[in-house]
C-alpha positions in Angstrom: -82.8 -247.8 195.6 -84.7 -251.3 195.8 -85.0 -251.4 192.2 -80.7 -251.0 192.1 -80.9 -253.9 195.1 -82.2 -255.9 192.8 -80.4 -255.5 189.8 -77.1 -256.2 192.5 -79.4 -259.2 193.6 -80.1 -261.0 190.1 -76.5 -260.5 189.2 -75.1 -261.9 192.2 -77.3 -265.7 191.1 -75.9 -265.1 187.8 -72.3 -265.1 189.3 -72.8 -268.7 191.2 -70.5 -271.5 190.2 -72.3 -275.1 189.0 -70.9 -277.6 191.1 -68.9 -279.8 189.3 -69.8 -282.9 187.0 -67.3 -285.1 189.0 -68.1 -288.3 186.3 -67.1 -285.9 183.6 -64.0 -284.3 184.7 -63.3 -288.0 186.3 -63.7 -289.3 182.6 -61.1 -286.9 181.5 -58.7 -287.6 184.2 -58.7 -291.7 183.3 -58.6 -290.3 179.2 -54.9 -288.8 180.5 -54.1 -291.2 182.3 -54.9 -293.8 179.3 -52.8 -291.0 177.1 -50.1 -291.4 179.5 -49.7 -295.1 180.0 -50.0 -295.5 175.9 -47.5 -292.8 174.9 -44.9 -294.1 172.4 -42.4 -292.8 174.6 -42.6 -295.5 177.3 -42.0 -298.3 174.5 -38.6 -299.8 176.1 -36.7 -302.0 173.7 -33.4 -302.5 175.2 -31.7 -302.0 178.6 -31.2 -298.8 180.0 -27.5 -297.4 180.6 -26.9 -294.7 183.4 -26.5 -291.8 180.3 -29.8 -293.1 178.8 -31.4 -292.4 182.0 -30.2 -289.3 182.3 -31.4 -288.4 178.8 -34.8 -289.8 179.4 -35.1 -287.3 182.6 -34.4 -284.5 181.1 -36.2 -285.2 178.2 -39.4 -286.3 179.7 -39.2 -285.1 183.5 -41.9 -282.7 184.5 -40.2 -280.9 186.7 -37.6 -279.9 184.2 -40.7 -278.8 181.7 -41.9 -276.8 184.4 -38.5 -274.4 184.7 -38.2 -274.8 181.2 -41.1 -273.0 180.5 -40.9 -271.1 183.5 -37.5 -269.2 181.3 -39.6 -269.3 178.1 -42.0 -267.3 180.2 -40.0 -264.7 181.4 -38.4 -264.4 178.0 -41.7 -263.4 176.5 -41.6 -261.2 179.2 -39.1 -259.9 178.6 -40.3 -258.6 175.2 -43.3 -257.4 176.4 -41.4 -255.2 178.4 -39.8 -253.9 175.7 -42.6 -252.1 174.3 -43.2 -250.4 176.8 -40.7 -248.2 175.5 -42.3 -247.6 171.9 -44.5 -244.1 171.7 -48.4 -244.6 171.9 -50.1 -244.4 168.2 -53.5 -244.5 168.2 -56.2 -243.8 165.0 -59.9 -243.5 165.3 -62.5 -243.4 163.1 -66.0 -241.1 164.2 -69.6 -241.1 162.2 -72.7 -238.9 163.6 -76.1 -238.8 162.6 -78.6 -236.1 164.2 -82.6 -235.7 163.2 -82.1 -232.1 163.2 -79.8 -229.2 163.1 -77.4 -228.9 165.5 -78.2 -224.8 166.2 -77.4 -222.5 168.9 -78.0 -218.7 169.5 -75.5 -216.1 171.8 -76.6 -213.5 174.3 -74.8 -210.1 175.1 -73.4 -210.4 178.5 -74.0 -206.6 179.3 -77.7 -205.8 177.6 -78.8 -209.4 177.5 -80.2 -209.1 174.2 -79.7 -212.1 171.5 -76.6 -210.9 169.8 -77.5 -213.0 166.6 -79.9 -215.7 164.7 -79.8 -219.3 165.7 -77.0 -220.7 163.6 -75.2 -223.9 163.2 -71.7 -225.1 161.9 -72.3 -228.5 161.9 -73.6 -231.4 159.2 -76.6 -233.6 160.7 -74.5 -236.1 158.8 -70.5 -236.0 159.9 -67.5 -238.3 160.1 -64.2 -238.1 161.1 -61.0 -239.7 161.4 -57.4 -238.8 163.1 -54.2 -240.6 163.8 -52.3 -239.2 167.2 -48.9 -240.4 167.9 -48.1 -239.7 171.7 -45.0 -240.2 173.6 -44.1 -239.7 177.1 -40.1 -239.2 177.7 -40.7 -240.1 181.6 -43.0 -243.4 181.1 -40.4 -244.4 178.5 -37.6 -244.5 180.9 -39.2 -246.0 183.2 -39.8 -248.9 180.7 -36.3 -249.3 179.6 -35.2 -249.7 183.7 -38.6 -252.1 183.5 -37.0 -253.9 180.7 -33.6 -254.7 182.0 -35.2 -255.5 185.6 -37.1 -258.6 183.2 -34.0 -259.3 181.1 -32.1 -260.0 184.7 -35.2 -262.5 185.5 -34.8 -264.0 182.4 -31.3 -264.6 183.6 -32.4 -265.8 187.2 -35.2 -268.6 185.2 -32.3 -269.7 183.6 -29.9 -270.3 186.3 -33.2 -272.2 188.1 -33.3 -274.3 185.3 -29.6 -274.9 185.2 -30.4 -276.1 189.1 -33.1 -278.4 188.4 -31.6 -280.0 185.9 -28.3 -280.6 187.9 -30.8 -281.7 190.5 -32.6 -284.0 188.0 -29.6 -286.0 187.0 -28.5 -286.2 190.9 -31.3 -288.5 191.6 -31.4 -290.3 188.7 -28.0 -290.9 188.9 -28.6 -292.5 192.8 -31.6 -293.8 191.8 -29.7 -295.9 188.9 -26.9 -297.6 191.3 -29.7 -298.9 193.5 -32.0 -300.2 190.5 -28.7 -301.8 189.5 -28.1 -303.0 192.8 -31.7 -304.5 192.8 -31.4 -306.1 188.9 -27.9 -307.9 190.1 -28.9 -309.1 193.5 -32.3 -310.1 192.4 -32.2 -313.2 191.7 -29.9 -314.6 194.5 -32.1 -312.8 197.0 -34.6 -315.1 196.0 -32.1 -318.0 196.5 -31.4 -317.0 199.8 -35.0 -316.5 200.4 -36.3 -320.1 199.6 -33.0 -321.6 201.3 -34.1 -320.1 204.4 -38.0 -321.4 203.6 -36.6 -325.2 203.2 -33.9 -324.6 206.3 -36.7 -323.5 208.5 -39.5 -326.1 207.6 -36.3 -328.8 207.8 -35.8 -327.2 211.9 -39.3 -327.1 212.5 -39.4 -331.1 211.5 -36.4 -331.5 213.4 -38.2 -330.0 216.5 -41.1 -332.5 215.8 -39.1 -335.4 216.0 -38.0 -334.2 219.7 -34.7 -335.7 219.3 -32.5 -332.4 219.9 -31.6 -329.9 222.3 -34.5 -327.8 221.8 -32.7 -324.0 222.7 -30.2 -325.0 220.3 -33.3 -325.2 217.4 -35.3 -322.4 218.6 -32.2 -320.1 218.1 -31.9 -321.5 214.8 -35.4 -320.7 213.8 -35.0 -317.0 215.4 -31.6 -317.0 213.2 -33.3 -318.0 210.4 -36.8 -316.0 210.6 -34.6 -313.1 210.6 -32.4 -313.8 207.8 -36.1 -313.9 205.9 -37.0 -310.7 206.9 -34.0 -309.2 205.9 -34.1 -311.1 202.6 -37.8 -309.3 202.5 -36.5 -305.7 203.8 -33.6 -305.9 201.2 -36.1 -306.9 198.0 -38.5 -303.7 199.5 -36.0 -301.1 198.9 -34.8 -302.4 195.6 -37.6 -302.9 194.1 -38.7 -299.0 194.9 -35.6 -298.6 193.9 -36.5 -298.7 190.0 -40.0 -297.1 190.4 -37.7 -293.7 191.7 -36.4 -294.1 188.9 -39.3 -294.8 186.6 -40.8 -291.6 188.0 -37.6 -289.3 187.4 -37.4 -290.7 183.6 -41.5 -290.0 183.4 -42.4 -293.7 183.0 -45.8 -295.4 184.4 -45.4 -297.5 187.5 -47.0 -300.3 185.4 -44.2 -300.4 182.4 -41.4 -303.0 183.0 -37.9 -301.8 181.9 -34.7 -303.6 182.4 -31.2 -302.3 183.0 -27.9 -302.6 181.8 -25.7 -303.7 183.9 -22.0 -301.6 184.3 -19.4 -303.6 185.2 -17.9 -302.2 188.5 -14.7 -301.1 189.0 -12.1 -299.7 191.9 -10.7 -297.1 189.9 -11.7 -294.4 191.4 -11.6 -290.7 189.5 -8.8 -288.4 191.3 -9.7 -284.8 192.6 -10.0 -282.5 189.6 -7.9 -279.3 191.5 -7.0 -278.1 194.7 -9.5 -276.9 197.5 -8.7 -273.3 196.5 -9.3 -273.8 193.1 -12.8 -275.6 193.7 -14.2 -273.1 196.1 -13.3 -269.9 193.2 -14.8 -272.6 190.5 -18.0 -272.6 192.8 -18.4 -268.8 193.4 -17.8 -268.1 189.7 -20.6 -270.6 188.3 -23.2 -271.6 191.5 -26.7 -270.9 190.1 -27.1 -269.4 193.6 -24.7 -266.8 193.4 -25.4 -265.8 190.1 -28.9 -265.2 191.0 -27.9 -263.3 194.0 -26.1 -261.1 191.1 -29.0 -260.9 189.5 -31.2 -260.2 192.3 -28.5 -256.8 192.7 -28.6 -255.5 189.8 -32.2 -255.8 190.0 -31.9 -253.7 193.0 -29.7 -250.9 191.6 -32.7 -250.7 189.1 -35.6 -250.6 190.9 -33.4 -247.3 192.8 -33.0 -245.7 189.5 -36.6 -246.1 188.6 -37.9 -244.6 191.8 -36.0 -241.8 191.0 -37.2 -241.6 187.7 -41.0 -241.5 189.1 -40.0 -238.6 191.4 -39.5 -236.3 188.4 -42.0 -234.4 186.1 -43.3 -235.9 182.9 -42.4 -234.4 179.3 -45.6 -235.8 177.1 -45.4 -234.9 173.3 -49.0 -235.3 170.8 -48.3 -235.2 167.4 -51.9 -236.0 165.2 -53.1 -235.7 161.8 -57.1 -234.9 161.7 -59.9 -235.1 158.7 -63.3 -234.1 158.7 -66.4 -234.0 156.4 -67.8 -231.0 158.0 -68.4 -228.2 154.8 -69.1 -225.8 157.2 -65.1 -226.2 158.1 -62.3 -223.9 156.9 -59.9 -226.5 157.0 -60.8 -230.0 156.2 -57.7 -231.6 156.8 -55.2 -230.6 159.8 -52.3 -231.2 162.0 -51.5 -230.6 164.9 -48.8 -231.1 168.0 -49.2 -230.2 171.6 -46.3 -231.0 174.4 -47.6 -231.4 178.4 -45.4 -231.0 181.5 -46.9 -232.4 184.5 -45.5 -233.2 188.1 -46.9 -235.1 190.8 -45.4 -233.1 193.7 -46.3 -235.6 196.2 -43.8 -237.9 194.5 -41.0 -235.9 195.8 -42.0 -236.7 199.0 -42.5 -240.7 198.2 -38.8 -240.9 196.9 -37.1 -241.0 200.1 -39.2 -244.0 201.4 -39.2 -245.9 198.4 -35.0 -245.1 198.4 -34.7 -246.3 202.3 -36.8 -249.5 201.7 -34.3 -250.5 198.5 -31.6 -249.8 200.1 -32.9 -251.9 203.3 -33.4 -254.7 200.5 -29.7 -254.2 199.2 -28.6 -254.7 202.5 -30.9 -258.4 203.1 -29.1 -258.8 199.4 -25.8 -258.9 200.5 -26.4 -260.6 204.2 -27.6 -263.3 202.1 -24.4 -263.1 199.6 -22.1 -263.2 202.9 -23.8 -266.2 204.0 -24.3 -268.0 200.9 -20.2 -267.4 200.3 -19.9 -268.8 203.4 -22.4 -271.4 202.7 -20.4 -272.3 199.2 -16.8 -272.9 201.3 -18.8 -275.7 203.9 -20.5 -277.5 200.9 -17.4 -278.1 198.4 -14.7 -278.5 201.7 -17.5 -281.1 202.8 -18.3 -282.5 199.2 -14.4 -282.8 198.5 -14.0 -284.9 201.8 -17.0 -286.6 201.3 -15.8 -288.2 198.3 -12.1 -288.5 199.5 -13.8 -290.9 202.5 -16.5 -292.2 199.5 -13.0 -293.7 197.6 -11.2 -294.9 200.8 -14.5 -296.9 201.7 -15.1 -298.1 198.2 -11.3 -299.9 198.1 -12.5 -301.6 201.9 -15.3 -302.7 201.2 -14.1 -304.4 197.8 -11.6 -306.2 199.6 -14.3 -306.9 202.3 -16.6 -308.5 198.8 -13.2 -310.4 197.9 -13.1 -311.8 201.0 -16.8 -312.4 201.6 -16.6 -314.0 197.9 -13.7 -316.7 198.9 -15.4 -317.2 202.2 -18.6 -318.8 200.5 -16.6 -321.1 198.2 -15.5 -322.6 200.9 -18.1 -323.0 202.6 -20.4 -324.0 199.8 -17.7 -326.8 199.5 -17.4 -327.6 203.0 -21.5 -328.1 202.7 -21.7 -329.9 199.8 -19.0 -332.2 201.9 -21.8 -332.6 204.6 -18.9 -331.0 207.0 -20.6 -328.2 207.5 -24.8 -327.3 208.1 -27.4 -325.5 206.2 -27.8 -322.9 209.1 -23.9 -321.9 208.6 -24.7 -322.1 204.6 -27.4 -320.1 204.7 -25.9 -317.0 207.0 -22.8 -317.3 204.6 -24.8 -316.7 201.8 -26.8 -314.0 203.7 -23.2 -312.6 203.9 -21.9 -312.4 200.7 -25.7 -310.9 199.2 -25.3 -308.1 201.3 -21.7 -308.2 200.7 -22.6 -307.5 196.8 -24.9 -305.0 198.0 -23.0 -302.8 200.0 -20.5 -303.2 197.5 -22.9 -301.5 194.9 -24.7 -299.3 197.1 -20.4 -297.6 198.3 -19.8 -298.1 193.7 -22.8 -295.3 194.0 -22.3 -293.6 196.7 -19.0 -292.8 195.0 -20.4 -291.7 192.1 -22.5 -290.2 193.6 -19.9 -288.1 195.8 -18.1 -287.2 192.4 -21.3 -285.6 190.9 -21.9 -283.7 194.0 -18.5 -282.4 194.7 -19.2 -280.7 190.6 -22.8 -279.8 191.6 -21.2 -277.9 194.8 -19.0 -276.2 192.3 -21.9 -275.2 190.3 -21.1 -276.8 187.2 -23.0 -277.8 185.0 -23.9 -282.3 184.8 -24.3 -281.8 180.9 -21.8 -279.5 179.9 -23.2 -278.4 176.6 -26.2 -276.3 175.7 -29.2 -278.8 175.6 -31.9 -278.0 172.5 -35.1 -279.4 173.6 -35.4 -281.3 169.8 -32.5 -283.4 170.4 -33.2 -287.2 170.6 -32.6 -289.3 174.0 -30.2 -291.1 172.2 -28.1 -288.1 171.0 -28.2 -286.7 174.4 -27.4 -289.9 176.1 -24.5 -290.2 173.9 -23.4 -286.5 174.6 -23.6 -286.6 178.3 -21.4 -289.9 178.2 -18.9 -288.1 176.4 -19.1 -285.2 178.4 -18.7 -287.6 181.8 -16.2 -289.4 180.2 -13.8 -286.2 178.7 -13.8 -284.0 180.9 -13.6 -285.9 184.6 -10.2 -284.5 185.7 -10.1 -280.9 184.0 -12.2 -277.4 185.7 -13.7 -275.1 183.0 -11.1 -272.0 183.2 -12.7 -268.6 185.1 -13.2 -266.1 183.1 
């Protein structure tokens, strides 16, 4: 007993884990991240359009290579499960050496003399070799309901990948208009910001000189200390802006990238069907659904399985057999056996294991009903969404028009000396945030486009993406896939 402590003991301290040699694995971490920085594919040589973007993300986004792989996985799987199915064929190969006979003598039962000499029937020297091919009819059943329950998660990784990648171009998408936003307003944010710099050192000079109303400046330097934090709030959610969307298109914070700037238009896309039409386009192709679908049939097999393991096994041995032993008749044999077994206890198990997948059938479809229901809200509230996106797009261009004339005129009226800096520099405030809300409703329209297709569950590329294709040749097939088919639903099958 202490001796069997001891050998528990000693290989216990064998089992303990080194710490870790954190300036190592540090070393290796700052070697990726060196790998990273240096790759070839964050060499930017021109702008960036919106499609390029796009292309970028789904070429380089880890996220994406996660459910990519995630389907490759399952599709190996898948296969694996397959074989499951194939009979069981198995050789061996047997060599024995002995330092002496293997004898052996008999005894009569009912005198209890020796009934014979000691004798053997055995070489000290033997080998031997057979081949046995098995198959079990049950197991193999079992392993074809196994098979189609993995071919139906192949199916579900694939409609999560579908999602993600909808997803994917989603935020980049967003995250595109407001890095546009930033690149156009950029520089006349910093305009603003130094007007209001030289205003407010002007008023603080002019408050020196004690020969104002001093409310009167004190307001203006409140006016015009907010104006500059503004400016600054403004400039800090641009500029995050295009690191979202350096991180979406896999790029190091540290590379610079510019973009190309679309010109912006009122023309606003028009409604591709009616309500009714959306909402059966959306329960045909929403990755959700379809994995619900998925999920059922998965159900309907696991049932047939568990009555498959409630019934007795058929188990067939088919084997061919060679021996060296002379002292053997037969050399050479074959020879075939069949088994029947049952584990009775499994009769009992069925109608437990039937209650419990039905009891999942049933969570199934109270998560169909409210997905269905779930599916109505999102496209009736993604179809008004961008209905009230277009109306507010149209207003606030006027609003920009407006805004645009407004500063003219002033900037006129200023250079004239008729009117001040403080009016000048509000005005100006004015039309910036004019031309960024005027930007910020261009994307949220787009934006409310690409959703009200995403609620429908259709696809944002529209093609069958092959993971060798070029970020140019998939930026230039998801324009023309954005540009073709904007006003036309894939027909239902």
């Amino acid at each position: 007993m202490r001796f069997f402590l001891m050998i528990v003991l000693l290989l216990s301290g064998c089992t303990t884990m080194e710490p870790l040699d954190m300036d190592e694995e540090i070393g290796v971490v700052y070697l990726q991240k060196e790998v990273i920085e240096n790759s070839k594919d964050n060499i930017i040589e021109r702008p960036i359009t919106l499609y390029e973007a796009m292309a970028r993300a789904i070429v380089f986004n880890l996220d994406e290579e996660v459910e990519r792989r995630e389907t490759e996985y399952r599709n190996l799987l898948k296969k694996l499960s397959e074989t499951g199915i194939w009979p069981t064929l198995v050789g061996s190969v047997n060599s024995g050496i002995r330092n002496n006979d293997a004898g052996s003598r008999s005894r009569s039962l009912l005198s209890g003399r020796e009934s014979l000499e000691p004798s053997t029937s055995a070489e000290r020297d033997s080998q031997s070799a057979d081949l046995t091919l098995s198959l079990d009819i049950l197991e193999s059943a079992i392993s074809y309901i196994a098979s189609k329950e993995a071919e139906a998660e192949t199916y579900i990784a694939h409609e999560r990948h579908r999602k993600v990648l909808n997803r994917i171009i989603e935020d980049v998408r967003t995250a595109y208009w407001r890095a546009v936003s930033a690149e156009r307003t950029f520089e006349k944010l910093l305009e603003l910001e130094s007007l209001a710099e030289e205003a407010l050192f002007q008023a603080y000079e002019l408050e020196n000189t004690r020969k104002v109303t001093l409310l009167p400046t004190l307001s203006y330097q409140r006016d015009l200390i907010k104006v500059k934090a503004d400016v600054q709030r403004i400039q800090e959610e641009l500029i995050i802006s295009k690191y979202q969307l350096a991180a979406l298109m896999n790029l190091p914070p540290n590379i610079r990238y510019k973009l190309e700037i679309p010109t912006r238009t009122e023309v606003v896309p028009m409604l591709p069907a009616s309500v009714d039409q959306l909402v059966k386009t959306a329960l045909y192709y929403r990755s959700e659904m379809r994995e619900l679908l998925y999920t059922e049939n998965i159900n309907d097999e696991k049932l047939e399985r568990a009555f498959y393991e409630s019934l007795p096994t058929f188990r067939t041995v088919f084997g061919a057999n060679y021996d060296t032993n002379e002292f053997l008749f037969n050399q050479q044999w074959y020879n075939f056996s069949a088994n029947v077994s049952w584990d009775l206890l499994s009769v009992f198990k069925y109608p437990i294991k039937k209650r419990a997948i039905f009891a999942e059938r049933r969570v199934i479809e109270a998560r169909k009903r409210a997905l269905i229901m779930a599916v109505m809200t999102q496209v009736h509230v993604a179809r008004a969404k961008f209905v009230r996106k277009a109306q507010e797009l149209r207003a606030i261009k006027q609003g920009n028009d407006v805004q645009s004339r407004i500063l003219a005129l002033i900037d006129a009226r200023h250079e004239a000396k008729l009117v001040g800096q403080q009016t000048l520099v509000k005005e100006k405030l004015n039309y910036i945030l004019s031309e960024i809300n005027y930007d910020s409703s261009y994307a949220d329209m787009q934006n409310s486009y690409a959703n009200l297709y995403a609620a429908m569950g259709l696809d944002n590329y529209g093609f069958e993406i092959n993971s060798n294709m070029s970020v140019d040749e998939l930026a230039q097939k998801l324009k023309e896939h954005w540009e073709e088919r904007a006003v036309v639903l894939p027909k239902i099958r």
